[in-house]
N, C-alpha and C positions, 0 to 999 in steps of 0.2 A: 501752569501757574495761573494763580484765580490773580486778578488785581482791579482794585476801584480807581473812574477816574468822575472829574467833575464837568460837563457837557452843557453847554445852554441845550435848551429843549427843542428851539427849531433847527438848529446844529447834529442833533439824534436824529430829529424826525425826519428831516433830508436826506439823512444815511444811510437810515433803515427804509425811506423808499427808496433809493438808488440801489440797495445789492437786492432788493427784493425782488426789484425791477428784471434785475443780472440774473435772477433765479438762483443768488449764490446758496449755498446749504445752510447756513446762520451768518447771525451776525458775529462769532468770533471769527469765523474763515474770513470775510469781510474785512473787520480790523488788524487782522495779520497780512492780509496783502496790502493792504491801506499801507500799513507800519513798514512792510519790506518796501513798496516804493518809496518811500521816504527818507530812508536808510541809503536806499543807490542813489538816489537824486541829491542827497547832501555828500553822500562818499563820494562821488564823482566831481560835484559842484567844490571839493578840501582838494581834489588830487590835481587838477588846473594848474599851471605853472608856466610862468614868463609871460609875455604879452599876450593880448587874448580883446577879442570884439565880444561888446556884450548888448544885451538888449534885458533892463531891468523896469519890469510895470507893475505898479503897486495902487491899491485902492485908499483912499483916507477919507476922514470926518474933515472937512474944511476948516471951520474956524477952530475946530482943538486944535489943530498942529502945522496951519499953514504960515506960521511963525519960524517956529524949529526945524521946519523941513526946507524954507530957506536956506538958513544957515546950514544946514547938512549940504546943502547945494554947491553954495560957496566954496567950503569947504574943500568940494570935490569936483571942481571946477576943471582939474589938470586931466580929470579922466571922463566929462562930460563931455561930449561933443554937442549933440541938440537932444532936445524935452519935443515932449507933447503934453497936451495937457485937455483933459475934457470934464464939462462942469457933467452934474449930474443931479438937482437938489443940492443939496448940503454934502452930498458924495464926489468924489472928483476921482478920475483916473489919470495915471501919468504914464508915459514912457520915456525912458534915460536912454539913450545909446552911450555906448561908452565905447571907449577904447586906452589902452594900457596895461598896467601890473593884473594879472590876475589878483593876487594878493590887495591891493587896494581897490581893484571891482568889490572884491568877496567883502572886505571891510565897510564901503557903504551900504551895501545890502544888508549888513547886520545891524548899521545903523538905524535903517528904515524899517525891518524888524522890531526893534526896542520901543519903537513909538508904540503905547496901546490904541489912539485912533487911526492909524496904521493897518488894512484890514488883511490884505496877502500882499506879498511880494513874490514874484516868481521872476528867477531869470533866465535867460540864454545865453550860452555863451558858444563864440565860435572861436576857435584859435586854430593859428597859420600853423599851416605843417612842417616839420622840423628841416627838409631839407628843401623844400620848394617854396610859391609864393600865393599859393593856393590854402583856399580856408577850409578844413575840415569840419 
């Protein structure tokens, strides 16, 4: 299946040096593995359930949205345990540790998603094993 998408130009040009790099055979083999890890990384990151440790770091534009990410903070306060926080220019990176509902981690990561100066979010999540006191 042929399909168009729309890429900023340094977002390409990064791509196509990385699998080039890899010596992959093109760039749709490239975007098809690209696509499948993202697939398991989000199928995995829905299947999560009951209490769960997390470690969620996101990049942002500072003064667009160190307002609203605030208040997402607030928020989410019950499932925060401690931030870090590092300037960068006008860039900042954070890290959340959390702990609680899976389902309420998953929900402020998509919060922080939604933001457009918002640049990645990526999480970890670790959750205690069903019959012991040990974190898998």
């Amino acid at each position: 299946m042929r399909t168009s998408l729309n890429i900023p130009q340094e977002v390409l040009d990064s791509f196509d040096e990385t699998w080039e790099a890899e010596d992959m055979e093109s760039r749709s083999r490239a975007v098809r593995e690209a696509m499948q890890e993202y697939i398991e990384r989000h199928t995995q990151f829905e299947d999560i359930e009951g209490d769960a440790i997390a470690v969620v770091a996101f990049d942002y534009e500072h003064t667009l949205v160190i307002g609203e990410l605030h208040t997402v903070q607030h928020e989410f306060e019950d499932i925060i345990g401690t931030m870090q926080h590092m300037h960068h220019g006008e860039w900042c990176l954070e890290t959340i540790f959390c702990t609680g509902s899976a389902d309420r981690i998953r929900k402020l990561v998509y919060q922080l998603r939604d933001f457009d100066a918002v640049g990645r979010v990526n999480v970890m999540f670790l959750q205690p094993a069903p019959d012991t006191n040990s974190i898998t």
